[in-house]
C-alpha positions as CSV (number, residue, x, y, z in Angstrom):
1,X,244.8,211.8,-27.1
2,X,245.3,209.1,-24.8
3,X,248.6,210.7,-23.2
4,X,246.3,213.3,-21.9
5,X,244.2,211.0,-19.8
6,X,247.3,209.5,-18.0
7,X,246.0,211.5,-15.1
8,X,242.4,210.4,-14.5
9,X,242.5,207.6,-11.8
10,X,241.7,203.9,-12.5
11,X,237.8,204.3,-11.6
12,X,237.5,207.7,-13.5
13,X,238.5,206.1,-16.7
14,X,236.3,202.5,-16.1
15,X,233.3,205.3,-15.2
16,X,234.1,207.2,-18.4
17,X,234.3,204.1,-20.7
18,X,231.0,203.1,-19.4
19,X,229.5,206.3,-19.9
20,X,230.9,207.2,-23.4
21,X,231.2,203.8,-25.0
22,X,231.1,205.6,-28.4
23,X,234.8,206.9,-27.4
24,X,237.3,204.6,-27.7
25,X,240.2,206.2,-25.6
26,X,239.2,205.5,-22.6
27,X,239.7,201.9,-23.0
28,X,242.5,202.7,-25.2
29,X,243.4,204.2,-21.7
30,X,243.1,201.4,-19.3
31,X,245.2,199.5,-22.3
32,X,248.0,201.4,-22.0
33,X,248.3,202.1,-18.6
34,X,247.7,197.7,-17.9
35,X,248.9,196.1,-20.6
36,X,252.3,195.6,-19.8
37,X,251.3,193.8,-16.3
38,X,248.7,191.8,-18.8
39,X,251.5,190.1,-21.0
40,X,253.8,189.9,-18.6
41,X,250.9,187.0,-17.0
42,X,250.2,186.2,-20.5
43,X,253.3,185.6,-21.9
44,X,254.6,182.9,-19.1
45,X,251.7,180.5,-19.5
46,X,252.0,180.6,-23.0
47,X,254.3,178.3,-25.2
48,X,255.0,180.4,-27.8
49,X,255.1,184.3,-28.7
50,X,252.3,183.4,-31.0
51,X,250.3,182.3,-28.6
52,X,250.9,184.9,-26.1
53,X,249.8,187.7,-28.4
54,X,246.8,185.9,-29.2
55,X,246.0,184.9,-25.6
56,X,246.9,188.6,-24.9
57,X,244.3,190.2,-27.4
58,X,241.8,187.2,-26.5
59,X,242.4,188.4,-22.2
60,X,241.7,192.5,-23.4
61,X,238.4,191.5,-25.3
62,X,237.1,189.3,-22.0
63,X,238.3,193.1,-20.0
64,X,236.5,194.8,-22.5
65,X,233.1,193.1,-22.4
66,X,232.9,192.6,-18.5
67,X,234.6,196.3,-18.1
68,X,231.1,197.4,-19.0
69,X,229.4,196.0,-16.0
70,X,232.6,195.9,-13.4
71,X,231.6,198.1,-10.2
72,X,234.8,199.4,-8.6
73,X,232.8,200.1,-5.2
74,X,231.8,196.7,-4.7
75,X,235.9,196.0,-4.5
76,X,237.3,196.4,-1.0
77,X,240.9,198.0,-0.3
78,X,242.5,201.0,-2.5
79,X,240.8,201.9,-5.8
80,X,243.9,201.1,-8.1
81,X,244.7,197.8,-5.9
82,X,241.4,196.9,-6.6
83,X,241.1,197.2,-9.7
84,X,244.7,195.9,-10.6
85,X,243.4,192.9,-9.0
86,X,240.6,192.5,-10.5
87,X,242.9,193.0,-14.2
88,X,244.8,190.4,-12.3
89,X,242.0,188.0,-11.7
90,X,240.4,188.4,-15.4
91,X,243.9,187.7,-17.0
92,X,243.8,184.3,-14.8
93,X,240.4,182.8,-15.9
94,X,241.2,183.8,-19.3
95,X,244.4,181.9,-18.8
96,X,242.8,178.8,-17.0
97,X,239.9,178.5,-19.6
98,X,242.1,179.4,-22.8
99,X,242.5,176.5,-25.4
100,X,244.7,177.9,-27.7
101,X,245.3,176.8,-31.5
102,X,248.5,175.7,-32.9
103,X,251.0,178.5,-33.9
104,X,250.5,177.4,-37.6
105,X,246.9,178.0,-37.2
106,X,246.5,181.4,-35.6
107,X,246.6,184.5,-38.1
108,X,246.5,187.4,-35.2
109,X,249.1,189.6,-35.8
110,X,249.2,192.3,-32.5
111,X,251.1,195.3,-33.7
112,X,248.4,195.2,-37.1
113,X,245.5,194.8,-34.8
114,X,246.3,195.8,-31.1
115,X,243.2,195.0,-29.0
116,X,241.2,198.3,-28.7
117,X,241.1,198.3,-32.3
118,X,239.6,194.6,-32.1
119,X,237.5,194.7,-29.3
120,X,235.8,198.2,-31.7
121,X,236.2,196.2,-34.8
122,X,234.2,193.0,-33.4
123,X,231.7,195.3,-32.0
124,X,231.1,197.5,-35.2
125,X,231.2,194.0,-37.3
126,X,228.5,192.8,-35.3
127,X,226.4,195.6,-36.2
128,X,226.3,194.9,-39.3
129,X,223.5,193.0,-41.4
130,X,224.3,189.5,-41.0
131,X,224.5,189.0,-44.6
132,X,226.7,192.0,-45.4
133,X,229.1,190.6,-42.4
134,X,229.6,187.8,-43.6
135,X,230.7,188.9,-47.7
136,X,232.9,191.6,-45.8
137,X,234.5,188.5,-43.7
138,X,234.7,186.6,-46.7
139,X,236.1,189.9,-48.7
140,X,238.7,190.5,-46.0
141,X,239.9,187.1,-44.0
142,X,239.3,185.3,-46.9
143,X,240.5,187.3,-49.8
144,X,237.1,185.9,-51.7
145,X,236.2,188.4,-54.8
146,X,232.8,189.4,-55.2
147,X,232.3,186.4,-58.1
148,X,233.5,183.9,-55.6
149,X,231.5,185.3,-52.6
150,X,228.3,185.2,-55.3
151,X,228.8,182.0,-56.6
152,X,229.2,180.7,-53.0
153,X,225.6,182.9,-52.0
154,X,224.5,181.4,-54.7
155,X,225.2,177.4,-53.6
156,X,223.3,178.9,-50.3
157,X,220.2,179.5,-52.1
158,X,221.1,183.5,-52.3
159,X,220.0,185.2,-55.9
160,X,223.1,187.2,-55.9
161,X,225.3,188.9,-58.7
162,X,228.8,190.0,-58.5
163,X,227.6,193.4,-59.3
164,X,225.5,193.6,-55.9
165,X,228.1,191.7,-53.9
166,X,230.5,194.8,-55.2
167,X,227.7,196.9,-53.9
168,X,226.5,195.2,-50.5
169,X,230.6,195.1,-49.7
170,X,231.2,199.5,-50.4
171,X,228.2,199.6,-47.8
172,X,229.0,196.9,-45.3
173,X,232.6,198.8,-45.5
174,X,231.1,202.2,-45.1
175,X,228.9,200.6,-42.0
176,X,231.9,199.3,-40.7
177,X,233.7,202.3,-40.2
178,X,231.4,204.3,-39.3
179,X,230.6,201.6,-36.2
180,X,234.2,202.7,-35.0
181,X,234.5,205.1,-32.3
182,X,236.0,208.4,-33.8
183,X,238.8,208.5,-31.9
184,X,239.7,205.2,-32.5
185,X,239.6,205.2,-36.6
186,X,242.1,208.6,-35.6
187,X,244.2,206.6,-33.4
């Protein structure tokens, strides 16, 4: 699916992505086709692999959100050095502004969760009722069971049982996946 957009120029696939946000390979695109310049940056201001491939999914969800607004005409010079610089430029604030965790206290695995697939996870978890976000958090990070994620509702002033937290949790997972693009729950 991706493989067949190899051949759509930098600004074709950035005008796509805006267009069609609800399609994830056109991102997915831009990912492939950059991310080896990316962590090559990333991974030389970083001291440790760790924190490379956190710094390197942290840098692609900063392209992802400003991606949405970038304007490839306002850059001057060729399209593809323009926008290779710009790549270049966003890597480098994230870089300059990151404050990275310890190694022991980062839990990002990249080859479980490359970036496109968090950048559309965050955005279909934030779509979800705030309440149901956080038991599927608590379900998922966590590892919580519904009586755990009740009883600590309940300390919050929430008249919970397990039995609805078993319920809100199939929806909020249902929500969830159906707040990913198509092509990226195929990918």
């Amino acid at each position: 699916m991706v493989k067949s957009l190899f051949h759509h120029s930098d600004r074709e696939l950035l005008t796509l992505f805006q267009r069609y946000p609800e399609q994830g390979k056109y991102f997915t695109a831009i990912f492939c086709r950059y991310s080896p310049i990316v962590y090559t940056l990333v991974r030389h201001s970083a001291r440790s692999p760790v924190q490379a491939d956190y710094l390197f999914a942290l840098t692609w969800r900063h392209i992802f959100y400003e991606l949405r607004g970038l304007d490839l005409r306002e850059e001057n010079g060729t399209e593809s050095s323009s926008f290779q610089n710009w790549l270049i430029n966003m890597t480098a604030v994230c870089i300059n502004q990151a404050d990275l965790p310890s190694v022991e206290s980062i839990h990002y695995d990249l080859k479980a969760a490359p970036p496109p697939l968090w950048c559309y996870l965050e955005a279909a978890l934030n779509q979800l009722p705030p309440a149901v976000r956080l038991m599927v958090i608590m379900a998922q990070t966590f590892h919580w069971s519904e009586t755990r994620i009740a009883a600590y509702l309940q300390a919050e002033g929430e008249a919970i049982a397990p039995a609805q937290v078993k319920i809100q949790l199939q929806q909020g997972y249902q929500l969830l996946q159906g707040g990913l693009p198509q092509d990226i729950r195929v990918i």
